[in-house]
CHARMM-style PDB file with segment names, atoms N, HN, CA, C and O in Angstrom:
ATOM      1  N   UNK     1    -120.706 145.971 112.010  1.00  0.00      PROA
ATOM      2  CA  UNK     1    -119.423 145.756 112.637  1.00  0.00      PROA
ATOM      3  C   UNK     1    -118.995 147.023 113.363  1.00  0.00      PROA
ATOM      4  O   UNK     1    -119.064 148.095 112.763  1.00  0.00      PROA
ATOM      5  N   UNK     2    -118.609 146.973 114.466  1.00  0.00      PROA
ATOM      6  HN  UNK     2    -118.553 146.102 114.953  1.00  0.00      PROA
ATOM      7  CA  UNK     2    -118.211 148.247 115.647  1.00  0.00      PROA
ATOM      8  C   UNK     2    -116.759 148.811 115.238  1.00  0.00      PROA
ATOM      9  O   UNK     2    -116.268 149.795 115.790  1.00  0.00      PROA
ATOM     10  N   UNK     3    -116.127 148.091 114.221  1.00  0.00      PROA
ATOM     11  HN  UNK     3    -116.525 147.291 113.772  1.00  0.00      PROA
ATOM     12  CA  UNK     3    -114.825 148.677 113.747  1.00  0.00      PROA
ATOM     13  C   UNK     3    -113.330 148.012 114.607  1.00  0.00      PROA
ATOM     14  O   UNK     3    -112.176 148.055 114.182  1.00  0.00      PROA
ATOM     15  N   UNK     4    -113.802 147.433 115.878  1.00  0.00      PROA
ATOM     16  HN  UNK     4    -114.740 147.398 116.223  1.00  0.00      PROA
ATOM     17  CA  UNK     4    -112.884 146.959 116.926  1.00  0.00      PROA
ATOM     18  C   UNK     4    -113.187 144.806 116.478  1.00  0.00      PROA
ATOM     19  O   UNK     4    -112.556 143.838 116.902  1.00  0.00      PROA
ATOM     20  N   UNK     5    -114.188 144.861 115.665  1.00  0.00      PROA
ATOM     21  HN  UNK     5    -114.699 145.648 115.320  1.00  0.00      PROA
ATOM     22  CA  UNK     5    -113.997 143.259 115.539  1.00  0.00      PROA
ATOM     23  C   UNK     5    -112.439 142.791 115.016  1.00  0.00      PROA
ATOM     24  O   UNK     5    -111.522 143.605 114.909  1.00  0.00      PROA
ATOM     25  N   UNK     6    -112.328 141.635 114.771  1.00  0.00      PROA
ATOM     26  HN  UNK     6    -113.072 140.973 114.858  1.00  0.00      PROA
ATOM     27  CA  UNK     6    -110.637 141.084 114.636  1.00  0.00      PROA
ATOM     28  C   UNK     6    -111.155 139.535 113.535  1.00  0.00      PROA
ATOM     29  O   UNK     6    -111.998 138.707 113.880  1.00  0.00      PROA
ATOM     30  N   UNK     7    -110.642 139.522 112.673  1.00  0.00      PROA
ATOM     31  HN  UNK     7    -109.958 140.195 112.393  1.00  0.00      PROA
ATOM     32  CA  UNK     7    -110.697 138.785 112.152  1.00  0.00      PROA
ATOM     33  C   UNK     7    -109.754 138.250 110.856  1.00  0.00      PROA
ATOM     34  O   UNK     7    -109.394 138.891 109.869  1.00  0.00      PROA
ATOM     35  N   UNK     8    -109.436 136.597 111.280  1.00  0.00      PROA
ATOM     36  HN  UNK     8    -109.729 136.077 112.083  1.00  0.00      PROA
ATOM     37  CA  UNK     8    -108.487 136.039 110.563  1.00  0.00      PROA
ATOM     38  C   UNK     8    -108.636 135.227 109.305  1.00  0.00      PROA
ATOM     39  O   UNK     8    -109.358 134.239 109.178  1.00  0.00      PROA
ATOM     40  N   UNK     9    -107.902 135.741 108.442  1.00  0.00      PROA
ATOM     41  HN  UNK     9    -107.315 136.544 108.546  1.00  0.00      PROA
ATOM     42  CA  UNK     9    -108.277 135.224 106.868  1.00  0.00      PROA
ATOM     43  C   UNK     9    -107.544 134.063 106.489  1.00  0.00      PROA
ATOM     44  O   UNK     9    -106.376 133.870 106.823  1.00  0.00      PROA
ATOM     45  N   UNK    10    -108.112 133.421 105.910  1.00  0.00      PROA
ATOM     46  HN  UNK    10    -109.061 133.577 105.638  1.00  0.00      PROA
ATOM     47  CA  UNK    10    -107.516 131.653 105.278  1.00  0.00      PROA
ATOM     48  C   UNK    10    -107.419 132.293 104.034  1.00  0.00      PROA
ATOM     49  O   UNK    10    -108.051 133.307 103.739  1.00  0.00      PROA
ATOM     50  N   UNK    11    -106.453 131.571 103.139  1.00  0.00      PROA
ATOM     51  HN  UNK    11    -105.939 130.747 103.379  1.00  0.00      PROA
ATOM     52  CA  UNK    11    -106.037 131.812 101.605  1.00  0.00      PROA
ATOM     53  C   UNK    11    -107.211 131.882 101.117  1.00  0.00      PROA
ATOM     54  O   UNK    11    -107.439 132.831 100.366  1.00  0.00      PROA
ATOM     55  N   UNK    12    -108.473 130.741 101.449  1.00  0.00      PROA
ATOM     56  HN  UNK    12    -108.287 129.971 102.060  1.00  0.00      PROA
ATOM     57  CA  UNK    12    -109.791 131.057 100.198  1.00  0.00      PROA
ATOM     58  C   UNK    12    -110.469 132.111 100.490  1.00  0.00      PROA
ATOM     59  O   UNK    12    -111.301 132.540  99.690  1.00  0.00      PROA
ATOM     60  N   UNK    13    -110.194 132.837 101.922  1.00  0.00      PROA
ATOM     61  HN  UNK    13    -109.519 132.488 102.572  1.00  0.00      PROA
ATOM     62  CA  UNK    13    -110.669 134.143 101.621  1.00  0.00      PROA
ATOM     63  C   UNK    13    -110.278 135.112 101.406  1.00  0.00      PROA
ATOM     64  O   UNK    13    -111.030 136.042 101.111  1.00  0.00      PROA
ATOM     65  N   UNK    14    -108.752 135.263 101.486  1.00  0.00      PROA
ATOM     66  HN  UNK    14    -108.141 134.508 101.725  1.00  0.00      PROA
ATOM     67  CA  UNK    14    -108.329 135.670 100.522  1.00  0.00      PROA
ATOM     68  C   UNK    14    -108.132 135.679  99.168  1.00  0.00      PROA
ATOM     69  O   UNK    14    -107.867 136.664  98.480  1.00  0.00      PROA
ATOM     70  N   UNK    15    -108.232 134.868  98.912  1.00  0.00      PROA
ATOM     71  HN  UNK    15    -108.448 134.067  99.471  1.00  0.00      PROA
ATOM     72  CA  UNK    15    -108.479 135.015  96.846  1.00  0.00      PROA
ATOM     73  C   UNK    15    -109.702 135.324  96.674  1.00  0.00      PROA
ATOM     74  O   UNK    15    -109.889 136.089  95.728  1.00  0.00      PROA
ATOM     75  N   UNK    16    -110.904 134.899  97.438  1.00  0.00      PROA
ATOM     76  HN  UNK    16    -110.752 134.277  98.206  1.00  0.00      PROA
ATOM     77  CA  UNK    16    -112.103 135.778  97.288  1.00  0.00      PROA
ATOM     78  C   UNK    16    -112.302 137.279  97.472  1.00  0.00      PROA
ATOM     79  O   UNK    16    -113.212 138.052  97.174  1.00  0.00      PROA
ATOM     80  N   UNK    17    -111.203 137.398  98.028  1.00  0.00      PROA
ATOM     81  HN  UNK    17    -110.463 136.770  98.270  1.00  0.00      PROA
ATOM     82  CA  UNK    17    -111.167 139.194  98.254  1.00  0.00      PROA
ATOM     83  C   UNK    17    -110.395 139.566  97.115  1.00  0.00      PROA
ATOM     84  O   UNK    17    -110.447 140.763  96.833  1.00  0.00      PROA
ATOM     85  N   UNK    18    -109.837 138.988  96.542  1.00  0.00      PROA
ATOM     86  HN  UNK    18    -109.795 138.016  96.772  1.00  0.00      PROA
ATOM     87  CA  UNK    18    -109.099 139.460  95.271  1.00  0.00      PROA
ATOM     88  C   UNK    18    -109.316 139.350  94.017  1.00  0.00      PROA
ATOM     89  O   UNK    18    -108.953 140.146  93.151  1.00  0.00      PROA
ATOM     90  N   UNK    19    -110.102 138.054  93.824  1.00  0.00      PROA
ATOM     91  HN  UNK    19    -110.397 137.408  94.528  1.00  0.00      PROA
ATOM     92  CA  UNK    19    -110.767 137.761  92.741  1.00  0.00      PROA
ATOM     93  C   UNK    19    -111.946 138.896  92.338  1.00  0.00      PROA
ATOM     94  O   UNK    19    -112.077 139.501  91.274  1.00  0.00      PROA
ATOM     95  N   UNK    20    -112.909 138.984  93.796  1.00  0.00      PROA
ATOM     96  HN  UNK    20    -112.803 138.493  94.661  1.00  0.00      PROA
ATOM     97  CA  UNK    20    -113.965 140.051  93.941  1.00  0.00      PROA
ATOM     98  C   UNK    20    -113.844 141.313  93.832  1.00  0.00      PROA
ATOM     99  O   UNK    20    -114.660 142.104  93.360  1.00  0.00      PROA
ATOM    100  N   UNK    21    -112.612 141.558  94.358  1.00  0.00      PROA
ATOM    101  HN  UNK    21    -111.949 140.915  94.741  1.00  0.00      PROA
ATOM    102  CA  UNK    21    -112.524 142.841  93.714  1.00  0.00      PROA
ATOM    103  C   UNK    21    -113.636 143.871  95.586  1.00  0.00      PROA
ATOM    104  O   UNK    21    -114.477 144.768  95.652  1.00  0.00      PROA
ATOM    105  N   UNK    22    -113.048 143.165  96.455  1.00  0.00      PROA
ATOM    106  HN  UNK    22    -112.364 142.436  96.402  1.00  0.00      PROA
ATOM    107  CA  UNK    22    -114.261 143.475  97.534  1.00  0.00      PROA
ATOM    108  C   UNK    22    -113.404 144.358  98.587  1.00  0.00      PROA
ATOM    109  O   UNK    22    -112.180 144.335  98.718  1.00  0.00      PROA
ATOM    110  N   UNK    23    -114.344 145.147  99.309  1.00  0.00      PROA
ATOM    111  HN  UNK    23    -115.338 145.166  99.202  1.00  0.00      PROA
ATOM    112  CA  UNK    23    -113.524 146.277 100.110  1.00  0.00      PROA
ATOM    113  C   UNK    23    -113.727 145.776 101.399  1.00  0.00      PROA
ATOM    114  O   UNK    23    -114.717 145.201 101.851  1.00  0.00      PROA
ATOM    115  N   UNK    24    -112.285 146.168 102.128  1.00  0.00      PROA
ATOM    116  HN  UNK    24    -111.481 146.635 101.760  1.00  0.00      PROA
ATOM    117  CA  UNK    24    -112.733 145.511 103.564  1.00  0.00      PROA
ATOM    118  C   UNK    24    -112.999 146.130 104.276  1.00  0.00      PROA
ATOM    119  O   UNK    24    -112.972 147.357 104.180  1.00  0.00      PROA
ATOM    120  N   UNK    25    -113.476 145.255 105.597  1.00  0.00      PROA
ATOM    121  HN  UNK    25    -113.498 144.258 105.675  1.00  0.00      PROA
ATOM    122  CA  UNK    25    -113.730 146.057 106.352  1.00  0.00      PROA
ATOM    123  C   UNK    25    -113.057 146.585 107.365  1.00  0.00      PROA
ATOM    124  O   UNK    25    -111.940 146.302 107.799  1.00  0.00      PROA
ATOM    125  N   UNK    26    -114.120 147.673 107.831  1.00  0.00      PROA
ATOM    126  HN  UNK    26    -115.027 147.904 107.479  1.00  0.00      PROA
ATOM    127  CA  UNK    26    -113.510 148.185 108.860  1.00  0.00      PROA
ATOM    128  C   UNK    26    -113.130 147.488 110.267  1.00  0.00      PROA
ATOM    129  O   UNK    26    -113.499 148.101 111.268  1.00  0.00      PROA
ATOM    130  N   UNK    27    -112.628 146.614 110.401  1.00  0.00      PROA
ATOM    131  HN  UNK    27    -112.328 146.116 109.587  1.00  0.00      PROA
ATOM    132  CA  UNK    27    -112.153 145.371 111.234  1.00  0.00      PROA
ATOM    133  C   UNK    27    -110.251 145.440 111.606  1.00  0.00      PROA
ATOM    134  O   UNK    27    -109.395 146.280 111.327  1.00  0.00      PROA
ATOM    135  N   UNK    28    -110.222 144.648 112.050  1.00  0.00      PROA
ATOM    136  HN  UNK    28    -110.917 143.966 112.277  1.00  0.00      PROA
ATOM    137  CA  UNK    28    -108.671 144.365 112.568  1.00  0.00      PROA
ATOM    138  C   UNK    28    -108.576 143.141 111.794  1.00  0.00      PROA
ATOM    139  O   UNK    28    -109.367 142.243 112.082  1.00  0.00      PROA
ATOM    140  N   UNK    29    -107.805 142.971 110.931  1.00  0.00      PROA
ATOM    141  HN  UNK    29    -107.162 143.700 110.697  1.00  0.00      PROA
ATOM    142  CA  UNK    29    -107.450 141.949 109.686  1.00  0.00      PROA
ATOM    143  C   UNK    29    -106.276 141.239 110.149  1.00  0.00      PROA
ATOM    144  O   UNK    29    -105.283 141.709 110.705  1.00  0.00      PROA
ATOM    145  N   UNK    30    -106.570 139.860 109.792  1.00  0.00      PROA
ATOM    146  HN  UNK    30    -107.376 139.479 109.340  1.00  0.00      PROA
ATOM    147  CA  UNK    30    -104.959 139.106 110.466  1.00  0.00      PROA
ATOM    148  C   UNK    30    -105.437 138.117 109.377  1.00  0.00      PROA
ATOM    149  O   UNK    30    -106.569 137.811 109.005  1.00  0.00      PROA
ATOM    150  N   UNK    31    -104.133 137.694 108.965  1.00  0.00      PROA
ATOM    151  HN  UNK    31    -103.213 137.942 109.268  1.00  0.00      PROA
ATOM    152  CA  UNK    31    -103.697 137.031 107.872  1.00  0.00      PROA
ATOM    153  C   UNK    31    -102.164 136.003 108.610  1.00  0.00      PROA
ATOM    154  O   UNK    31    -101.373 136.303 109.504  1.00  0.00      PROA
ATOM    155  N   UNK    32    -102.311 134.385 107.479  1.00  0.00      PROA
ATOM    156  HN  UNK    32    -102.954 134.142 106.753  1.00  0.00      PROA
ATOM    157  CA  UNK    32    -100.862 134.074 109.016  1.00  0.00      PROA
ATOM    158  C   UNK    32     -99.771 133.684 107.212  1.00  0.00      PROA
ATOM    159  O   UNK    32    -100.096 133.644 106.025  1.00  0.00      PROA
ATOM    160  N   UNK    33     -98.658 133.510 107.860  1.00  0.00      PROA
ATOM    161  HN  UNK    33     -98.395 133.543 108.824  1.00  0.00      PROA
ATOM    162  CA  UNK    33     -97.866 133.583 107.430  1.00  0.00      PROA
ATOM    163  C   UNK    33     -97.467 132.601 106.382  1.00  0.00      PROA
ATOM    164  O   UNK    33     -96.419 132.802 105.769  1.00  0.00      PROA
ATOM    165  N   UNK    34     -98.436 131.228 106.034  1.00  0.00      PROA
ATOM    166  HN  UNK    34     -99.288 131.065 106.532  1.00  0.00      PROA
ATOM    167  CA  UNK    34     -98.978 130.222 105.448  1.00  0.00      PROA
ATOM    168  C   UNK    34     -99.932 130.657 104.454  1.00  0.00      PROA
ATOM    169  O   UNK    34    -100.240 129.819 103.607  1.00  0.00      PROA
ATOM    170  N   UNK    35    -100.540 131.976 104.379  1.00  0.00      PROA
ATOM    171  HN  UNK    35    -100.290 132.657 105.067  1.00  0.00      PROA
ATOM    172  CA  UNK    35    -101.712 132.490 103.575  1.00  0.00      PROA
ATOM    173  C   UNK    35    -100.774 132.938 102.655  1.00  0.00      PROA
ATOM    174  O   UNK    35    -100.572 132.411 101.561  1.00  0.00      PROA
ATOM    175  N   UNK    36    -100.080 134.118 103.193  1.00  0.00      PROA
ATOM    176  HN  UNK    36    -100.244 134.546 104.082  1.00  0.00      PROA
ATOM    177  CA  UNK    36     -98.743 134.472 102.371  1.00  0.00      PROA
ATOM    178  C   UNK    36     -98.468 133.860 101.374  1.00  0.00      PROA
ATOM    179  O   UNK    36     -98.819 133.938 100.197  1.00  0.00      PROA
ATOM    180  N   UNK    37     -97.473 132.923 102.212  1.00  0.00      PROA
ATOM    181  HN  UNK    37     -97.188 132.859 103.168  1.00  0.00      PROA
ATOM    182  CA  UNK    37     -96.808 132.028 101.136  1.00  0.00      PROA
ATOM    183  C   UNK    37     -97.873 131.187  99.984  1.00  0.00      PROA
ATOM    184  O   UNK    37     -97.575 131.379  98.805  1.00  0.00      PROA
ATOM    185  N   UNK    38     -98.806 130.485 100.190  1.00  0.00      PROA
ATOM    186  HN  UNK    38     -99.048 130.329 101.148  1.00  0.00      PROA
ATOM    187  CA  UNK    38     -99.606 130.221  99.442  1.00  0.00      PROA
ATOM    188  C   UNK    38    -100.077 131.142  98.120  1.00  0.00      PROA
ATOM    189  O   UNK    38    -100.407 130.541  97.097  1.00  0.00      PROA
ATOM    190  N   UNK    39    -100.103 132.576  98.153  1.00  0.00      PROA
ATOM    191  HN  UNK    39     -99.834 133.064  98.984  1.00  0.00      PROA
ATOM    192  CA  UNK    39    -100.797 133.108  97.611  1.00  0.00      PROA
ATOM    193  C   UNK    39     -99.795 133.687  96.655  1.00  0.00      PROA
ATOM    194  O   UNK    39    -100.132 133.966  95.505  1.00  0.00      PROA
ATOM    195  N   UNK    40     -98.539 133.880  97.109  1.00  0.00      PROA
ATOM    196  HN  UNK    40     -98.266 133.653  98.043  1.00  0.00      PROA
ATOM    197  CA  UNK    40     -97.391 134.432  96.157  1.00  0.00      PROA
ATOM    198  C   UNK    40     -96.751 133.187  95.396  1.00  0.00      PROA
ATOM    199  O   UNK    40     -96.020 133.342  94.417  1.00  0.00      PROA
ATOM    200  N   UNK    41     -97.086 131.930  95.925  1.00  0.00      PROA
ATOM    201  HN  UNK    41     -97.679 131.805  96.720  1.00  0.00      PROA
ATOM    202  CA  UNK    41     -96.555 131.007  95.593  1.00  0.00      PROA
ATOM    203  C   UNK    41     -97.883 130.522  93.897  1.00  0.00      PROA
ATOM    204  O   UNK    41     -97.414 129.860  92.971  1.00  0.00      PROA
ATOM    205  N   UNK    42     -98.371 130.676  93.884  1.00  0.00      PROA
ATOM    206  HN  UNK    42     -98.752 131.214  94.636  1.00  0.00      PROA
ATOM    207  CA  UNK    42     -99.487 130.766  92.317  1.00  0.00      PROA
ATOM    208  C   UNK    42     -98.800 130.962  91.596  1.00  0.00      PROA
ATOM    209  O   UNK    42     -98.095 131.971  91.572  1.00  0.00      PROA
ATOM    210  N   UNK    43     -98.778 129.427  90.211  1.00  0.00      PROA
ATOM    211  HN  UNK    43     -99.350 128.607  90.231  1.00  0.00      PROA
ATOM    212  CA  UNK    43     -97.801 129.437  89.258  1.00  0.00      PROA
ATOM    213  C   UNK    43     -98.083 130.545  88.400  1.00  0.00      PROA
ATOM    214  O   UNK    43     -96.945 130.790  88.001  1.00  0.00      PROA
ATOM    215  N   UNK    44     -98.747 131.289  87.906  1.00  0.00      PROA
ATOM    216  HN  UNK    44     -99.672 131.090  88.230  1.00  0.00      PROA
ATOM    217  CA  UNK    44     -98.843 132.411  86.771  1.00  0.00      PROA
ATOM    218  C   UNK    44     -99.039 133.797  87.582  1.00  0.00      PROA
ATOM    219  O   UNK    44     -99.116 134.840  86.932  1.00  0.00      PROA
ATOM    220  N   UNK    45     -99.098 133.815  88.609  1.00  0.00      PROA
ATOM    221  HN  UNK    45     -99.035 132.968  89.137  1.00  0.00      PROA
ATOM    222  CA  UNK    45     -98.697 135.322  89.512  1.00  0.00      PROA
ATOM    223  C   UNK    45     -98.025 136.288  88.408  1.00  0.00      PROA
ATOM    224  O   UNK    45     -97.209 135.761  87.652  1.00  0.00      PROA
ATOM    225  N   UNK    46     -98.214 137.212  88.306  1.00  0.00      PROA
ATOM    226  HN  UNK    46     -98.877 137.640  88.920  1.00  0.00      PROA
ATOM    227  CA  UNK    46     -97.426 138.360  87.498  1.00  0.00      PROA
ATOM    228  C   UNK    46     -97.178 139.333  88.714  1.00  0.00      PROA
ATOM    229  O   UNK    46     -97.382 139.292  89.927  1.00  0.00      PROA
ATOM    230  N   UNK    47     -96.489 140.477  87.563  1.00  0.00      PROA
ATOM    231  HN  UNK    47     -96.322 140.510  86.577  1.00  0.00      PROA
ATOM    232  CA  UNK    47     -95.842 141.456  88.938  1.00  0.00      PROA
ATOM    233  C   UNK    47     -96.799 141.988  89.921  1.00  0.00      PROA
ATOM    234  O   UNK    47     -96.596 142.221  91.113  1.00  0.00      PROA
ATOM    235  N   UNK    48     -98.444 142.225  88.871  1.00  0.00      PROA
ATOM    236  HN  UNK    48     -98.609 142.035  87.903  1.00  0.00      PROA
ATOM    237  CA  UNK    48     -99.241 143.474  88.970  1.00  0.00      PROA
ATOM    238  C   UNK    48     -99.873 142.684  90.118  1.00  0.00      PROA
ATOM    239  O   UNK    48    -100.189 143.144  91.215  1.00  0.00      PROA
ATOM    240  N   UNK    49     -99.968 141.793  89.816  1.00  0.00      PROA
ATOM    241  HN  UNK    49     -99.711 141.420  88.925  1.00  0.00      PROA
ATOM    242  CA  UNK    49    -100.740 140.512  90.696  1.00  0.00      PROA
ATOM    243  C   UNK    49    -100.194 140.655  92.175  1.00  0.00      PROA
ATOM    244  O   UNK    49    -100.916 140.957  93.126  1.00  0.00      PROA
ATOM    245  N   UNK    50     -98.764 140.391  92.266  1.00  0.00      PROA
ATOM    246  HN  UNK    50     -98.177 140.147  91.494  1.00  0.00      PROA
ATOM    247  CA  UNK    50     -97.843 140.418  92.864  1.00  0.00      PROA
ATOM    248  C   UNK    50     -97.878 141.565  93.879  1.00  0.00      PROA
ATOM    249  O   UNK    50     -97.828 141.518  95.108  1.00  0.00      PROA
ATOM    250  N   UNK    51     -97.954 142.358  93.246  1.00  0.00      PROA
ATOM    251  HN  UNK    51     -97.995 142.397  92.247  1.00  0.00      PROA
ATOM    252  CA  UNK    51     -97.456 144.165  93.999  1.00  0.00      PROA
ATOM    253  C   UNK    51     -99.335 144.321  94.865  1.00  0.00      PROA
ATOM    254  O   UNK    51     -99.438 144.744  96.017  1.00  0.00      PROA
ATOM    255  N   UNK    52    -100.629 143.879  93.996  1.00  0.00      PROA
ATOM    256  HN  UNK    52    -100.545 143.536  93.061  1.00  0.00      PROA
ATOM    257  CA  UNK    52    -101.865 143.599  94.400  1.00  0.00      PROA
ATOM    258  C   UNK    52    -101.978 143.147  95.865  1.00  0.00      PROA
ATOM    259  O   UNK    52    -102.402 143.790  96.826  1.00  0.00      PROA
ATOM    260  N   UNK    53    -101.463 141.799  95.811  1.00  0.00      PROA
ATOM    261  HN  UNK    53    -101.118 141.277  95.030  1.00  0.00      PROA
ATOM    262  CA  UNK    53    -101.289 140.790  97.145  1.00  0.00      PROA
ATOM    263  C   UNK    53    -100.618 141.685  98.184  1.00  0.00      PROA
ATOM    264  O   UNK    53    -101.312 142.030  99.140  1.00  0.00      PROA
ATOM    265  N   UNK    54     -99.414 142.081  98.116  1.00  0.00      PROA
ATOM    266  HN  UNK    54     -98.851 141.801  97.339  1.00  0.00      PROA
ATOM    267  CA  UNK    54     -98.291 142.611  98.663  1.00  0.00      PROA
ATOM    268  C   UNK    54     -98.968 143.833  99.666  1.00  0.00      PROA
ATOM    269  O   UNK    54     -98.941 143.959 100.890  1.00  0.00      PROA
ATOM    270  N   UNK    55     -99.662 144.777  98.460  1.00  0.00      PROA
ATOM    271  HN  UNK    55     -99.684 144.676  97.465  1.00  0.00      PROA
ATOM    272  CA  UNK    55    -100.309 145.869  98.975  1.00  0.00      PROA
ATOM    273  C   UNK    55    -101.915 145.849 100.218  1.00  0.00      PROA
ATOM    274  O   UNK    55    -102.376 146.675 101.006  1.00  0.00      PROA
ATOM    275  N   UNK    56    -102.225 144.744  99.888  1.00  0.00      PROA
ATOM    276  HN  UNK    56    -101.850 144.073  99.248  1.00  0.00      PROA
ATOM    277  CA  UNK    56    -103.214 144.225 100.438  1.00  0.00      PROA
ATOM    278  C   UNK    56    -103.142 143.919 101.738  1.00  0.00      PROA
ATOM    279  O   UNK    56    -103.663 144.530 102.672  1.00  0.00      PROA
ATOM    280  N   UNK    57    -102.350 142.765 101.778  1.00  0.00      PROA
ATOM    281  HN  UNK    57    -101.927 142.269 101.019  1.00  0.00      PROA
ATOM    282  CA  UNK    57    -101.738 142.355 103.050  1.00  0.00      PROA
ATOM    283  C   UNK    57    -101.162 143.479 103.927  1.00  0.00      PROA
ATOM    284  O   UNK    57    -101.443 143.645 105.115  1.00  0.00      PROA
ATOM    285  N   UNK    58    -100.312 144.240 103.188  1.00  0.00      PROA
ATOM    286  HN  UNK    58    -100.084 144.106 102.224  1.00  0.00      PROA
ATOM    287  CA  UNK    58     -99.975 145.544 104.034  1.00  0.00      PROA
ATOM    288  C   UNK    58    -100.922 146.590 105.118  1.00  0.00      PROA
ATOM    289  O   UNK    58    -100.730 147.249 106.139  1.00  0.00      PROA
ATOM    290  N   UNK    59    -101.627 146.387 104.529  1.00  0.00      PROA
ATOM    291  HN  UNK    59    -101.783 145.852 103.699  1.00  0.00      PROA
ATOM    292  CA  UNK    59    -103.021 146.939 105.111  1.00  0.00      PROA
ATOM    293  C   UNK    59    -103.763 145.640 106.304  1.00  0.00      PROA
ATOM    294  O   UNK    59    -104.917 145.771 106.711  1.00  0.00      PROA
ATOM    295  N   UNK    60    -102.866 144.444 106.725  1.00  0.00      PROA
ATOM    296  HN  UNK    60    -101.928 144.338 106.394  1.00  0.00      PROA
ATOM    297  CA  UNK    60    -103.435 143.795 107.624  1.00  0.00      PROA
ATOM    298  C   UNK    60    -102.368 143.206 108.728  1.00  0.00      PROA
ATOM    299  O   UNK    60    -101.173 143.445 108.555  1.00  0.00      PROA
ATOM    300  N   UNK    61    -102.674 142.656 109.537  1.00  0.00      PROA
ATOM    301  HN  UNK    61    -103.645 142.461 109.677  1.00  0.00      PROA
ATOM    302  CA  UNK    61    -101.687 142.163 110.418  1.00  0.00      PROA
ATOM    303  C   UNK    61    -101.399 140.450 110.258  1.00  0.00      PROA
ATOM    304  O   UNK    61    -102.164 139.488 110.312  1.00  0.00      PROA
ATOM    305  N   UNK    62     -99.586 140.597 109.989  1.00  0.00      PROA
ATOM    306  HN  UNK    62     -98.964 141.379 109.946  1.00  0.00      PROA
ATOM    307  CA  UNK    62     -99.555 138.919 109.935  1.00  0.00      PROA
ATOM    308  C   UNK    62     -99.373 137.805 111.158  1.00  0.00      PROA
ATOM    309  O   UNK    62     -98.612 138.154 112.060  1.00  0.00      PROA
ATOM    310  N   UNK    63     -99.713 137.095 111.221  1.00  0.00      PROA
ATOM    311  HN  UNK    63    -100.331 136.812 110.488  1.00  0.00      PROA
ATOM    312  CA  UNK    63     -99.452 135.927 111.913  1.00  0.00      PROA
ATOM    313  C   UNK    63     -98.313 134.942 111.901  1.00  0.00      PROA
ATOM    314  O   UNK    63     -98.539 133.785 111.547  1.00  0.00      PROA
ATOM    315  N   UNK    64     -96.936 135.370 112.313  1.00  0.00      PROA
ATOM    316  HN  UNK    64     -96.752 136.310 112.600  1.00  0.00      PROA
ATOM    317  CA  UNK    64     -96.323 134.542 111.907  1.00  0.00      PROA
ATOM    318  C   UNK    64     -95.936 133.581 112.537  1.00  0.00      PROA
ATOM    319  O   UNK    64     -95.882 133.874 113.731  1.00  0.00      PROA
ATOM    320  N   UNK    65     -95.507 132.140 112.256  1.00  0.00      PROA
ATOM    321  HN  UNK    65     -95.551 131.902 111.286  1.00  0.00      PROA
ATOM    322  CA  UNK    65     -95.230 130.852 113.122  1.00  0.00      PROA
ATOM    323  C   UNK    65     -94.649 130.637 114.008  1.00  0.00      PROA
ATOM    324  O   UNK    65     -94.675 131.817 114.359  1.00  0.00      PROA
ATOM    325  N   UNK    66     -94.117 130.196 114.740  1.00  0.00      PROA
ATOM    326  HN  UNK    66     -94.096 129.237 114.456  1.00  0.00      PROA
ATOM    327  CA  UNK    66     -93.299 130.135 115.720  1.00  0.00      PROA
ATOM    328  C   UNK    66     -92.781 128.952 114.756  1.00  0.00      PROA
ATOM    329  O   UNK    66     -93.308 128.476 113.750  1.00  0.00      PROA
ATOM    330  N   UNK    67     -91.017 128.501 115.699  1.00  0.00      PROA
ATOM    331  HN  UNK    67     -90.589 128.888 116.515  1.00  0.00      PROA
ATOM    332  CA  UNK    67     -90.006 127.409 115.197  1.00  0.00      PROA
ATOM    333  C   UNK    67     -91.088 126.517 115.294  1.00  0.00      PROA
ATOM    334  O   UNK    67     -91.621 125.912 114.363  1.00  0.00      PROA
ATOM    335  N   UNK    68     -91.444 126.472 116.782  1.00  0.00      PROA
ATOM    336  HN  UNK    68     -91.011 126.964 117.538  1.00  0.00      PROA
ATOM    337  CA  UNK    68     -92.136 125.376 117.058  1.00  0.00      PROA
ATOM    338  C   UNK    68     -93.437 124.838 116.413  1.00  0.00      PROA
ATOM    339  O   UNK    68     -93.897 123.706 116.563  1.00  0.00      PROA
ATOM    340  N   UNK    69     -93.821 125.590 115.857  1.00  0.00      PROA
ATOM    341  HN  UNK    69     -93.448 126.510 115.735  1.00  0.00      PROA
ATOM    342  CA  UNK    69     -94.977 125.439 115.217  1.00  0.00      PROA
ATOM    343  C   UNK    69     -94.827 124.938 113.554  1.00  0.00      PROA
ATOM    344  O   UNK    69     -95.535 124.179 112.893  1.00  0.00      PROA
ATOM    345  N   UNK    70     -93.829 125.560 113.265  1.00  0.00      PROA
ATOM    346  HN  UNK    70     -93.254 126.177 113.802  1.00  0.00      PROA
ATOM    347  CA  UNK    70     -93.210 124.809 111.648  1.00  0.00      PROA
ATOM    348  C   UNK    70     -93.018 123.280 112.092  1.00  0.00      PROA
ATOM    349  O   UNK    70     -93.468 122.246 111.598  1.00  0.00      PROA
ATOM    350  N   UNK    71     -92.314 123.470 113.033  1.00  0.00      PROA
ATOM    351  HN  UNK    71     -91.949 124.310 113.435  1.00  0.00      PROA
ATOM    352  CA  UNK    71     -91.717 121.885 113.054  1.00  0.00      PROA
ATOM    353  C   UNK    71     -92.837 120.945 113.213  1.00  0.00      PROA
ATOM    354  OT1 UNK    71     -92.625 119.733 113.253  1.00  0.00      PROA
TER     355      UNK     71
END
């Protein structure tokens, strides 16, 4: 990977990156705003879990919806 690739994560790959315990890469990370919610939304989430996700994502760029696109 040249470090300039871009690539967008769905919730199952995200929990595979979290479950795994896996380092990312050196890429441009986009995550949308539906992954989010999905992933904080997990009935037994704890804080550590919580602050995990949070910190993660921070480290990527989100995607968020437009009105039009909710609706």
């Amino acid at each position: 990977m040249s470090g300039n690739d871009r690539y967008l994560l769905d919730t199952n790959a995200l929990i595979y990156l979290f479950e795994h315990g896996l380092v990312l890469p050196k890429s441009i990370l986009f995550y949308s705003s539906i992954s989010k919610i999905e992933l904080l939304a997990y009935p037994s989430l704890d804080k550590a879990d919580e602050s995990n996700i949070r910190s993660v994502l921070a480290l990527m760029q989100e995607i968020r919806l437009s009105y039009d696109v909710v609706e």
